[in-house]
C-alpha positions in Angstrom: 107.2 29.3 -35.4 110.3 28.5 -37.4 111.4 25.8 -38.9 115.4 24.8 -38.9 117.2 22.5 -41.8 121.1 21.2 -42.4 122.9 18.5 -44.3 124.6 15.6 -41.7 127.7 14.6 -44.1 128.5 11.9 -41.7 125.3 10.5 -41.8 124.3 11.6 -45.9 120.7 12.9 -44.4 119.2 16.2 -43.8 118.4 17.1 -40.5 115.1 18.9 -40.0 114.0 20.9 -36.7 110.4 21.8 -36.3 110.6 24.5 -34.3 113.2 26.7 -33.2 113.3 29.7 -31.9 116.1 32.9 -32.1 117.0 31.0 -28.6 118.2 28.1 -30.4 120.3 29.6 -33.2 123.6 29.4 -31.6 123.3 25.6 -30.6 122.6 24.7 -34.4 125.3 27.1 -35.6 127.5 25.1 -33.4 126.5 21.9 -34.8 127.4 23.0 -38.5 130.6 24.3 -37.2 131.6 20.9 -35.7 130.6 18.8 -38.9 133.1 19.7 -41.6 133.5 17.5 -44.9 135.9 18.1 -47.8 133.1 20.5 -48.8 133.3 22.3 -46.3 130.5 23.2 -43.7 126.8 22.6 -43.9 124.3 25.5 -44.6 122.0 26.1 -41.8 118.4 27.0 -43.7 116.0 28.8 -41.4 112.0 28.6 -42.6 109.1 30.4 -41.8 105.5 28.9 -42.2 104.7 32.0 -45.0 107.5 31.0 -47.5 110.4 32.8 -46.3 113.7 31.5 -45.7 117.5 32.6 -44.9 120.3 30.4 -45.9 123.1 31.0 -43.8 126.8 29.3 -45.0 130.5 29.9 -42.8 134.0 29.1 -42.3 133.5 29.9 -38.6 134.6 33.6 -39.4 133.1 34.3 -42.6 129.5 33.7 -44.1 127.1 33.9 -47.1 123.5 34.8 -46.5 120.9 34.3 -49.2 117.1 36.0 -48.5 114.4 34.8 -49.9 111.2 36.7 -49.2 107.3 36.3 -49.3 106.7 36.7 -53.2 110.1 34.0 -53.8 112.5 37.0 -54.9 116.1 36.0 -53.5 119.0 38.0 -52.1 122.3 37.6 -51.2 124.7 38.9 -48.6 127.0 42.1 -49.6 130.6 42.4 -48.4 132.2 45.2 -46.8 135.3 44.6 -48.6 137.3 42.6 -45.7 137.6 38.9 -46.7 139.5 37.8 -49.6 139.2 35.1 -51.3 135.8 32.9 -52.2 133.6 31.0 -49.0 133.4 27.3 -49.8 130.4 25.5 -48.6 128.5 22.1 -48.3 124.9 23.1 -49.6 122.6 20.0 -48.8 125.2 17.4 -49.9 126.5 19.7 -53.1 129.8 21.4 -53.3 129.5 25.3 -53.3 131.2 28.7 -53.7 130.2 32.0 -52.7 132.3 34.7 -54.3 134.2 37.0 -51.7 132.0 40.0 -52.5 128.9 38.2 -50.8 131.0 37.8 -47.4 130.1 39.4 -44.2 131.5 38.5 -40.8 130.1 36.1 -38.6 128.9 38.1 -35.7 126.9 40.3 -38.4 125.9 37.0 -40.0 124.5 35.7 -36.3 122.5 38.7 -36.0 120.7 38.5 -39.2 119.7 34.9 -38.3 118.1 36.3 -35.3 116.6 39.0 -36.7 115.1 36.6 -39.0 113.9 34.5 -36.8 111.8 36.8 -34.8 110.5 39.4 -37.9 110.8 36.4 -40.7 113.3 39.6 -42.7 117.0 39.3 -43.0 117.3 43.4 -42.4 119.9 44.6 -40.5 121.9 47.9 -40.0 125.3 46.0 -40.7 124.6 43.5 -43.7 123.3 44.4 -47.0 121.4 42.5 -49.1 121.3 43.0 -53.3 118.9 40.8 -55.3 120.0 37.8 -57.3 119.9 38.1 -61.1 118.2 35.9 -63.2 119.7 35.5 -66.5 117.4 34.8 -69.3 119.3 33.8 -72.7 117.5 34.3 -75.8 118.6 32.7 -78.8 118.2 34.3 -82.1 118.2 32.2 -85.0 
């Protein structure tokens, strides 16, 4: 079973659902779409028991999907090239930005989240996913 998570702006709590199924996914994207704050709307987070999870932030037409698999590696959404201009977002209470080249469209964006809830993987034939870099700085002295 999966496991559902937003921010409530209104409220200043996080709202967790126990279970949830690829069923339900539409009603709590509605729900993030009717709470907007000056940051914008909440992230949904979907969560499997094993670890996995699928961040899924929108404008309503527009959204940024970020992966993260069984071994903790994390990936984000790929743009087609359609939407200009960066996606910004209310991540658990924090003001966020996802660049325009991590946009996808919505209806692609729905279908990853219910992928994702039935397999626990973000795959689909019309979103790619690249990896997030982590930058290590060394300092030479």
């Amino acid at each position: 079973m999966m496991q559902a998570s937003y921010y409530n702006p209104f409220k200043d709590n996080v709202v967790e659902i126990e279970e949830c199924s690829d069923d339900g996914i539409q009603g709590l994207f509605d729900v993030i779409l009717a709470m907007e704050s000056q940051r914008g709307h909440p992230t949904l987070e979907l969560m499997h028991g094993n670890g996995v999870s699928l961040s899924l932030s929108t404008d309503g037409e527009r959204a940024y999907l970020v992966w993260v698999n069984s071994l903790g590696e994390s990936f984000h959404s790929v743009s087609d090239g359609r939407y200009i201009g960066p996606l910004i977002f209310d991540y658990f209470g924090s003001w966020s930005e996802a660049p325009q080249q991590y946009l996808v469209g919505i209806d692609d964006a729905m279908q990853c989240a219910r992928t994702f809830c039935l397999t626990g993987t973000a795959d689909t034939d019309r979103v790619l996913f690249e990896p997030d870099l982590l930058w290590i700085f060394c300092i030479h002295e």
